[in-house]
C-alpha positions as CSV (number, residue, x, y, z in Angstrom):
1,X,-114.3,-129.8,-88.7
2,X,-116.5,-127.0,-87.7
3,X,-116.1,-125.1,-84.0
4,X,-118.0,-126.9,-81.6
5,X,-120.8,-124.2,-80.7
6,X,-121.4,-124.6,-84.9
7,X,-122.0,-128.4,-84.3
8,X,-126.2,-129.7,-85.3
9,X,-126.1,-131.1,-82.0
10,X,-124.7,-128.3,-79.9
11,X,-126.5,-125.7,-81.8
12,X,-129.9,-127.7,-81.6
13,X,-129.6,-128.1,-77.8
14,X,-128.6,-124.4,-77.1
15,X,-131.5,-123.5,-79.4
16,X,-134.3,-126.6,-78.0
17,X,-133.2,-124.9,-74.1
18,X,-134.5,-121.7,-75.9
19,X,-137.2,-122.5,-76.8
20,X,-135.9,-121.6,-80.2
21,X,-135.9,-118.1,-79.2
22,X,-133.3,-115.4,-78.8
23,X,-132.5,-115.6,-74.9
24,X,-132.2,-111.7,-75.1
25,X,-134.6,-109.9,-77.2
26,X,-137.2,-113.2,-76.9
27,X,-137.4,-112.7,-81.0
28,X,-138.5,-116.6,-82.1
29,X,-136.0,-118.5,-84.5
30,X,-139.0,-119.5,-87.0
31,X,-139.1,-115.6,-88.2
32,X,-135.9,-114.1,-88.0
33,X,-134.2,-113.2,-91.1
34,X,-130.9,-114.7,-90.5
35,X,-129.5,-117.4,-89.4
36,X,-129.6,-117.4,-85.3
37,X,-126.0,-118.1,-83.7
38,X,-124.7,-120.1,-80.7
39,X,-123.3,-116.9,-79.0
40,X,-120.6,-117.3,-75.9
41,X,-122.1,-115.9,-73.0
42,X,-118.1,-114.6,-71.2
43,X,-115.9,-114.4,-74.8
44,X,-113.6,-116.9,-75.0
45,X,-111.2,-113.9,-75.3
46,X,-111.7,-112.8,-72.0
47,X,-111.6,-116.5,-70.6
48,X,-114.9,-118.0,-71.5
49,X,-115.3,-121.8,-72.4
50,X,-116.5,-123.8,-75.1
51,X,-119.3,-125.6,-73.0
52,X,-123.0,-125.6,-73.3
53,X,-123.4,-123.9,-70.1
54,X,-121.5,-120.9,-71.4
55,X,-123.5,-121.0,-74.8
56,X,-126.9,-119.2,-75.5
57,X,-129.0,-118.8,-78.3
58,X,-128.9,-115.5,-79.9
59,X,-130.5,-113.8,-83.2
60,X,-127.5,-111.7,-85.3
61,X,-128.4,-108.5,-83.7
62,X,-128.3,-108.8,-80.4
63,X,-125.0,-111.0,-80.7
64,X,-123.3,-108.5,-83.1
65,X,-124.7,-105.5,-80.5
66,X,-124.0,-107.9,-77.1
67,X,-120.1,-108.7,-79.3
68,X,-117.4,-109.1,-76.7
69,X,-119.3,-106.9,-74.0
70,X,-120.1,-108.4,-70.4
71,X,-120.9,-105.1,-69.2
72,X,-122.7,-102.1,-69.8
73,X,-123.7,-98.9,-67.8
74,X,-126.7,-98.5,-66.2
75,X,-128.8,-96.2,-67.8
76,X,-130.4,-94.9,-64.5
77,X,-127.9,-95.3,-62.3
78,X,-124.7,-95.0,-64.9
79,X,-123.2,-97.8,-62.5
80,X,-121.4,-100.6,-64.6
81,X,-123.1,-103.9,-64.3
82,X,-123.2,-107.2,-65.4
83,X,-125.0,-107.9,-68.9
84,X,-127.9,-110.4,-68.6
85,X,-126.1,-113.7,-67.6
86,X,-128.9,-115.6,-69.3
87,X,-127.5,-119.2,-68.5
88,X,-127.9,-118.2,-64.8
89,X,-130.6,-116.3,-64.2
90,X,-134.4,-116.1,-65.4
91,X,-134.7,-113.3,-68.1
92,X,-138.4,-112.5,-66.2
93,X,-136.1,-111.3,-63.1
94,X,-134.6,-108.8,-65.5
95,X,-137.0,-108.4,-68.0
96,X,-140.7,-107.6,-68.5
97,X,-142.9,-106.9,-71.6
98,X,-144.1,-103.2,-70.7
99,X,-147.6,-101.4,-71.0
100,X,-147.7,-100.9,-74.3
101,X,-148.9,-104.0,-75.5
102,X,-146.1,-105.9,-75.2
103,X,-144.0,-104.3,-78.3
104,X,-141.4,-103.2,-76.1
105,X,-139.3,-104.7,-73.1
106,X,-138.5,-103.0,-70.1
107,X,-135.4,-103.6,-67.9
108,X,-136.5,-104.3,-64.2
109,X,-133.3,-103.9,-62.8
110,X,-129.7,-102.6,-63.6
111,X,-128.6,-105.4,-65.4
112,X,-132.0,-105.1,-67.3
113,X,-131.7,-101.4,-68.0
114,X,-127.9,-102.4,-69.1
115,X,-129.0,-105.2,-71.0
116,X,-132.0,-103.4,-72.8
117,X,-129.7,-100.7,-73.9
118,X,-126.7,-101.8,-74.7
119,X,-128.2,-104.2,-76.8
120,X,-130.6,-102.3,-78.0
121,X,-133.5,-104.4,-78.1
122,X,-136.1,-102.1,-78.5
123,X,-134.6,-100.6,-81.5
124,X,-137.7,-99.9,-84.3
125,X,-136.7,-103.1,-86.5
126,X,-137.5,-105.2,-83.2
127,X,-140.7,-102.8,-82.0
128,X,-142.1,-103.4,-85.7
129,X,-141.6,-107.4,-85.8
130,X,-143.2,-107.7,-82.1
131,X,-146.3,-105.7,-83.7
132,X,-146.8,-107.9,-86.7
133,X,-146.4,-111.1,-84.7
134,X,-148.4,-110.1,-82.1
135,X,-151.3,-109.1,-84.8
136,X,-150.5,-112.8,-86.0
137,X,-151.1,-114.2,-82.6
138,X,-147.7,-114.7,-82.0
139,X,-146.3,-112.5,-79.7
140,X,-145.0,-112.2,-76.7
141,X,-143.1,-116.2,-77.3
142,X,-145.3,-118.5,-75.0
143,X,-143.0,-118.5,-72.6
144,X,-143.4,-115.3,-71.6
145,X,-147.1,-114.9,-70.9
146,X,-149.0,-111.9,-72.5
147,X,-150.0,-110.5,-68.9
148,X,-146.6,-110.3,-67.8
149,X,-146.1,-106.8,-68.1
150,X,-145.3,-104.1,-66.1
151,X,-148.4,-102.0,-64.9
């Protein structure tokens, strides 16, 4: 029997309340080149649940970068805060597409910055997949509108 976040119809909720796309570096499901995962927000290791609330919807990267980690230093600040509880809080609090077009995302706050770093997700392989989506028309994910950037 497999795990219950590797269920169809645990993974297709986690991923239908996505929107299908990953709830931290916004990368849509539809183009990704691996399969995306059902990733525990708080590890079970470090006393997490198997519950939907505690699930979110992840492509490889960010969950093999994001791994057991619910923190991560501030970049600005070097303060240790929180990684982007994305089950609680709206990732446009946190988050914004910045002024370059949208290829990169900027982190409006310490668990932003945090997030942003220590999942690295402006790394280049990111930066160039935004850029060929967005010449496609398909970039930023319609959820987050295109003129919600940071000026």
């Amino acid at each position: 029997m497999p795990r219950y976040q590797n269920r169809p119809d645990v993974r297709k909720a986690v991923a239908d309340r996505a929107n299908n796309c990953c709830e931290y570096c916004r990368c849509t499901a539809t183009v990704s080149l691996s399969a995306f995962e059902v990733e525990h927000i708080n590890p079970i290791k470090l006393g997490g649940l198997n519950t939907l609330d505690n699930f979110a919807w992840s492509c490889r990267f960010c969950n093999a970068a994001k791994n057991a980690a619910t923190t991560a230093p501030d970049p600005q600040s070097e303060e240790l805060v929180l990684l982007f509880p994305s089950r609680e809080q709206s990732w446009r609090d946190h988050f914004a597409w910045d002024n370059d077009g949208g290829l990169t995302i900027a982190g409006l706050s310490a668990t932003g910055r945090a997030t942003v770093s220590c999942l690295q997700l402006n790394r280049a392989e990111f930066v160039n997949l935004r850029r060929l989506l967005k010449a496609d028309g398909k970039h930023p994910p319609l959820d987050t509108p295109p003129d919600e950037v940071i000026p």
